[in-house]
C-alpha positions as CSV (number, residue, x, y, z in Angstrom):
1,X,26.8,-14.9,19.0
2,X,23.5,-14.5,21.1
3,X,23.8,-10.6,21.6
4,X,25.0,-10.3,18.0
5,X,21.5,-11.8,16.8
6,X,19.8,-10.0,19.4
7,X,20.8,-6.8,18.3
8,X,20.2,-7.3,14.8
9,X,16.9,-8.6,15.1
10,X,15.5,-7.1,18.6
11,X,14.9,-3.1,16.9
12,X,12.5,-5.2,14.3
13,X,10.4,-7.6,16.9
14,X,10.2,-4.6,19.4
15,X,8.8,-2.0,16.8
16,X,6.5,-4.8,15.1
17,X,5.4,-5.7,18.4
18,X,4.3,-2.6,18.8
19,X,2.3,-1.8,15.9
20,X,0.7,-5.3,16.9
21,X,-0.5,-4.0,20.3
22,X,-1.3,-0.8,18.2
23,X,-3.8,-2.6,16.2
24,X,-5.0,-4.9,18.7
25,X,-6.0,-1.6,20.9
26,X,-8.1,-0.6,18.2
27,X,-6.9,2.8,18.4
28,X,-7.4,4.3,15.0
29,X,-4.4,3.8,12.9
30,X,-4.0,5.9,9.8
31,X,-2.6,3.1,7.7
32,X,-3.3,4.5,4.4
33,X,-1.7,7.6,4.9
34,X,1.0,6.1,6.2
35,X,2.0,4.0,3.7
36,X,1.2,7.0,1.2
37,X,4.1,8.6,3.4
38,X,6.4,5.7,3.4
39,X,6.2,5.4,-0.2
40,X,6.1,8.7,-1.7
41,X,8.5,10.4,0.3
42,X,10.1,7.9,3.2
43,X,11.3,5.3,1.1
44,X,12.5,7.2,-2.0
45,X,14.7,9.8,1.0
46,X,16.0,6.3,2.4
47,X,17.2,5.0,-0.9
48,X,19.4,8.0,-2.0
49,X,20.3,8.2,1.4
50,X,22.0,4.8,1.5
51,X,22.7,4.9,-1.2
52,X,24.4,7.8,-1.7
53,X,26.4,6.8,1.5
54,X,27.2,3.8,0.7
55,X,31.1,2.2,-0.3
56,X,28.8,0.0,-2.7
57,X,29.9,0.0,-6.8
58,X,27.3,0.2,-9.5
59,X,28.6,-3.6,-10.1
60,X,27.8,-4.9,-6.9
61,X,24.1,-2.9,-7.1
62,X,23.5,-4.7,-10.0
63,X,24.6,-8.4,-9.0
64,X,21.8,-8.2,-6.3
65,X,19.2,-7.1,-8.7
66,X,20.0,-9.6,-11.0
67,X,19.9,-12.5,-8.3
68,X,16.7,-11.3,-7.2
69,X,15.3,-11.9,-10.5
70,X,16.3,-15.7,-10.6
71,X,15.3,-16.1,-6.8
72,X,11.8,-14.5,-7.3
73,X,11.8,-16.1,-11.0
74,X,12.9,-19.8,-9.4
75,X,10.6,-19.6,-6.2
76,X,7.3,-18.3,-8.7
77,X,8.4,-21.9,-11.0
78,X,8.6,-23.7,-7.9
79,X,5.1,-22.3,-6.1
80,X,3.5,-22.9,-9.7
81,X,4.5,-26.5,-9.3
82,X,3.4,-27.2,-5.6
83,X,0.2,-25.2,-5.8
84,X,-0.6,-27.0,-9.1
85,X,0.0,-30.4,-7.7
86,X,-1.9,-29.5,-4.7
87,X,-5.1,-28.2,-6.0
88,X,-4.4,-25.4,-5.2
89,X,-6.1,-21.6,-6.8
90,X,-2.7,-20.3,-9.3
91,X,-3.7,-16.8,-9.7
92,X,-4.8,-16.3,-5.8
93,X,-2.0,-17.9,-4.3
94,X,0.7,-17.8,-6.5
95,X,2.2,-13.9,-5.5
96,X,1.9,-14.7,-1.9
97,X,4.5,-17.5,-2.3
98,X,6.6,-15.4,-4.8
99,X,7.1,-11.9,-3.5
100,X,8.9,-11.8,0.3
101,X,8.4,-8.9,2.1
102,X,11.4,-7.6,1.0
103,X,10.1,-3.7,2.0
104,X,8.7,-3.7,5.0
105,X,11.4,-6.4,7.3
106,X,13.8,-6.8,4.1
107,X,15.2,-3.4,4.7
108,X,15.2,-3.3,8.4
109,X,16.8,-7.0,9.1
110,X,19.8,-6.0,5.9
111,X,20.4,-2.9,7.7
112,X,20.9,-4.1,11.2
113,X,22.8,-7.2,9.7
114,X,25.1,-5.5,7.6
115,X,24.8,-1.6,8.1
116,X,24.6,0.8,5.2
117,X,25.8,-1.3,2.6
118,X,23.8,-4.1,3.2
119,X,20.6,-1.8,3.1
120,X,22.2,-0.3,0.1
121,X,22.0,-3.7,-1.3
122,X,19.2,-4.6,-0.1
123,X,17.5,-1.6,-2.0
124,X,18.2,-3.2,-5.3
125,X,16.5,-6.4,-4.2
126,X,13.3,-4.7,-3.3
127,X,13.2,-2.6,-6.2
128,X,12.7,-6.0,-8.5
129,X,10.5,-7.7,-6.0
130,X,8.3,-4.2,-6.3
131,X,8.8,-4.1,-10.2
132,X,7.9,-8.2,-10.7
133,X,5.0,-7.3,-8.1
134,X,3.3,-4.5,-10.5
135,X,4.5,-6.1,-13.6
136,X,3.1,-9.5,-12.8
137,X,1.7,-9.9,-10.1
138,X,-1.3,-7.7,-10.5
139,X,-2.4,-8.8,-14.0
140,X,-2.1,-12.5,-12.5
141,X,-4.8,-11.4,-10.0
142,X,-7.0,-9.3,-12.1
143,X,-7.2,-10.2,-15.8
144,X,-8.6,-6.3,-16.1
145,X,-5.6,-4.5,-15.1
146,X,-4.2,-3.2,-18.4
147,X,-1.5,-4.2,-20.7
148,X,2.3,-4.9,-18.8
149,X,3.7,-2.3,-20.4
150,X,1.6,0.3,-20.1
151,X,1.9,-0.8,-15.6
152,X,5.5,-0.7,-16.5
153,X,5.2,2.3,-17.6
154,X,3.4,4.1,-15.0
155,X,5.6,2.2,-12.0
156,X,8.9,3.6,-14.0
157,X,7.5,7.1,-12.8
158,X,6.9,6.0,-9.1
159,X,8.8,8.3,-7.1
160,X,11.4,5.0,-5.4
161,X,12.2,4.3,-9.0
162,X,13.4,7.9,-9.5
163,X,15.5,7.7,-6.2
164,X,17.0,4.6,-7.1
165,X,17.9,6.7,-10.6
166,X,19.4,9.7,-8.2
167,X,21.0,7.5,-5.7
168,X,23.0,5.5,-8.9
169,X,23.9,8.6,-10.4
170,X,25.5,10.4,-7.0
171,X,27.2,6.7,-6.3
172,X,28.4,6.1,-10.2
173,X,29.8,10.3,-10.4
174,X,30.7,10.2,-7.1
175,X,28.8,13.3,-6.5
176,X,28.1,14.5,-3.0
177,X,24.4,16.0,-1.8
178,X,24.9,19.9,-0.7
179,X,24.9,19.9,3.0
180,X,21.5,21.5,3.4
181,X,20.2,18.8,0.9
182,X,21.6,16.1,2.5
183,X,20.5,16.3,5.6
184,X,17.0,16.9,4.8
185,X,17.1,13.5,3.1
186,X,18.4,11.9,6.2
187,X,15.9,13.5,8.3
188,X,13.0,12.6,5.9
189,X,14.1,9.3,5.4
190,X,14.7,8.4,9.6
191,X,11.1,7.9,9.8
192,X,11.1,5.2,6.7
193,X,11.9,1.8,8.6
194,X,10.2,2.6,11.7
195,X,7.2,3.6,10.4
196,X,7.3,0.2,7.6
197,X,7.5,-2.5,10.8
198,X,4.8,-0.5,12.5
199,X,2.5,-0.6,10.2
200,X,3.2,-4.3,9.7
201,X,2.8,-5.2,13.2
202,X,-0.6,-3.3,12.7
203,X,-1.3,-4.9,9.8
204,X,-1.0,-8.9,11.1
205,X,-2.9,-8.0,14.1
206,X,-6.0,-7.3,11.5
207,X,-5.6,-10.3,9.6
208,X,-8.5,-12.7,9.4
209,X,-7.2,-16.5,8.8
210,X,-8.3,-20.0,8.2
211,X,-6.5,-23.1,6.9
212,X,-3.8,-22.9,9.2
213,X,-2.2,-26.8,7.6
214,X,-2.4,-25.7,4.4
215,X,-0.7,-21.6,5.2
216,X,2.0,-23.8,6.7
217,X,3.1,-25.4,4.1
218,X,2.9,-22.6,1.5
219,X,4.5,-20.7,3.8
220,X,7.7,-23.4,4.2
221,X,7.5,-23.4,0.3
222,X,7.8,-18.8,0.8
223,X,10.4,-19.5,3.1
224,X,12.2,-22.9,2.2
225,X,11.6,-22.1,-1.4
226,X,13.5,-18.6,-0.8
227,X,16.7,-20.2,0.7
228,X,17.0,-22.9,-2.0
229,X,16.7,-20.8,-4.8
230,X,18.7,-17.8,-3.2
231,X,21.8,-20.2,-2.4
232,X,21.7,-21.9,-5.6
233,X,21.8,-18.6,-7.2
234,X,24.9,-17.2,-4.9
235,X,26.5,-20.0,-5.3
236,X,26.5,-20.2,-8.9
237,X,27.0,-15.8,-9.9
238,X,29.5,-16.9,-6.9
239,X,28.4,-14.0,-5.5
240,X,30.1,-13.3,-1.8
241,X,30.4,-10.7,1.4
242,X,27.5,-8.5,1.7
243,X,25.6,-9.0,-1.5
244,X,25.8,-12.9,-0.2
245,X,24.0,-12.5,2.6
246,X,21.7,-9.6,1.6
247,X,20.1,-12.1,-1.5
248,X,20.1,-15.0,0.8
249,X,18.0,-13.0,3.7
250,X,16.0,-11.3,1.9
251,X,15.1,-14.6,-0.2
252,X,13.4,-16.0,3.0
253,X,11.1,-13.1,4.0
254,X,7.7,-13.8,4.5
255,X,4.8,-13.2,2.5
256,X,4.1,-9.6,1.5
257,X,1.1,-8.2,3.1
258,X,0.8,-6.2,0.0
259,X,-0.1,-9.6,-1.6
260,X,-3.1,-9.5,1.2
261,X,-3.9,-6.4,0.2
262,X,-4.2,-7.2,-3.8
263,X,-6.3,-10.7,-3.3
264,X,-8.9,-8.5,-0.9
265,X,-9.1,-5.9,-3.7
266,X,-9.7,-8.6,-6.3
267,X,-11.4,-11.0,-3.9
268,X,-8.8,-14.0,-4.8
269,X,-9.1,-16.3,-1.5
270,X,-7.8,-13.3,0.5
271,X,-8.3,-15.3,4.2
272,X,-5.7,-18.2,2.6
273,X,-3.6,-15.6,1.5
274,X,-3.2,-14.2,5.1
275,X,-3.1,-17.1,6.5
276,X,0.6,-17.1,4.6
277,X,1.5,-14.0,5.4
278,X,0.8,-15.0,9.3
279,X,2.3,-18.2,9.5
280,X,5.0,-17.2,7.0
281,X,6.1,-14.1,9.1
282,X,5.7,-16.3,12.5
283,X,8.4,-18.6,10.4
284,X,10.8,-15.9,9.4
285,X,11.1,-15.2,13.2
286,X,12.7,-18.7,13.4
287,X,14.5,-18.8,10.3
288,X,15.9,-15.2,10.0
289,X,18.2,-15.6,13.6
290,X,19.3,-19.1,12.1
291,X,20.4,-18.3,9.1
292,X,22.2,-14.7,10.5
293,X,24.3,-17.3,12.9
294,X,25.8,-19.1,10.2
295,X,26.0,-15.5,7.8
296,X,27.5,-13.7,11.0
């Protein structure tokens, strides 16, 4: 049971582990293009890639997505509650215990728990988290950032949206990529996941923090929060196999560090909110190989 949690989980600490040296080296890290890459053409090659490979149904793609949107929709309900009764800022710290870095070590942990279909899976998952993020998330933290639909409308055209379009279509037609095609998606997308827990390790190591009581117990609400709702939600779609465990993992991801990102831009208490996505990812690293031994 040890080697089997080992191998799942010892390709993530190692390459976060070294984007954390990275940063702590301060050797110049190109973080912004990076992530441009990741997004733009990484990520969109690794969805149609998986998939496109994948044994999935268009059923089973969809009974993912639609648990995520009662695990993100029961954990914001539940992080409204707990920051309301403890005094907490709503609109600061609300996303950070909400949206689980579902990109980032989602993908990663669903792949090396449960191969191609479970980063199949998994896909769907981040692809709500993403589209709650735009949708609501960033009008929660700045009251100037346009109308929801017309975010909608401009995240509908985001180039991971169009792959996960592609990738259905191939799965649903059974259609197969020419060979030349193919492989340049594989090849494109290789670089996706390593280059995602790099720049996280990279990112945590710049991270400025205070409040270190009051992370901890947001982050048990990200992480604790996560499980409850997940499970209730598998338990009552009775969903089961690989979808089961790819909700409840990615349900207790930490914080985002995109949420970091979005309360620096619009200056809402961005040291608390790294101070969850710290303590929140330090917690995953306990509560991700726990919950894998009783999935595995």
């Amino acid at each position: 049971m040890f080697l089997a949690l080992w191998n799942v989980m010892a390709p993530v600490l190692i390459a976060i582990t070294i984007g954390y040296c990275w940063g702590r080296s301060r050797v110049p890290y190109a973080a912004e293009f990076v992530t441009r890459a990741v997004m733009n053409i990484g990520a969109p090659c690794l969805v149609v890639s998986a998939i496109s490979r994948s044994e999935i149904s268009g059923s089973e793609f969809a009974e993912v997505a639609g648990a995520a949107v009662l695990v993100l929709a029961g954990s914001a309900l539940l992080g409204w509650g707990a920051i309301r009764a403890t005094g907490g800022d709503i609109r600061a710290l609300l996303p950070s215990v909400t949206f689980p870095n579902n990109g980032n070590m989602g993908l990663p942990l669903c792949l090396f728990a449960f191969g191609q279909e479970g980063l199949a899976l998994a896909v769907g998952f981040f692809i709500v988290q993403m589209t709650a993020m735009m949708v609501f998330g960033i009008p929660l933290l700045d009251r100037q950032s346009g109308n929801i639909w017309s975010i909608l409308k401009g995240f509908a055209f985001q180039p991971l949206i169009l792959a996960v379009i592609i990738g259905l279509v191939l799965l649903v037609g059974n259609i197969a990529l020419p060979q030349w095609l193919d492989r340049s998606v594989e090849l494109l997308a290789g670089f996706t996941i390593p280059l995602m827990l790099i720049t996280l390790g990279v990112s945590l190591s710049t991270l400025s923090t205070s409040g270190w009581w009051r992370s901890l117990g947001y982050s048990t609400l990200r992480i604790g929060g996560g499980l409850v709702m997940a499970w209730w939600v598998v338990e009552c779609l009775d969903i089961t196999g690989t979808a089961r465990g790819v909700v409840l993992l990615q349900a207790i991801m930490p914080a985002a560090v995109f949420n970091y990102l979005l309360a620096l831009k619009y200056d809402q208490e961005p040291t608390a909110v790294a101070g969850i996505v710290v303590v929140s990812t330090v917690m995953a690293l306990v509560a991700v190989p726990v919950l894998l031994a009783v999935l595995l």
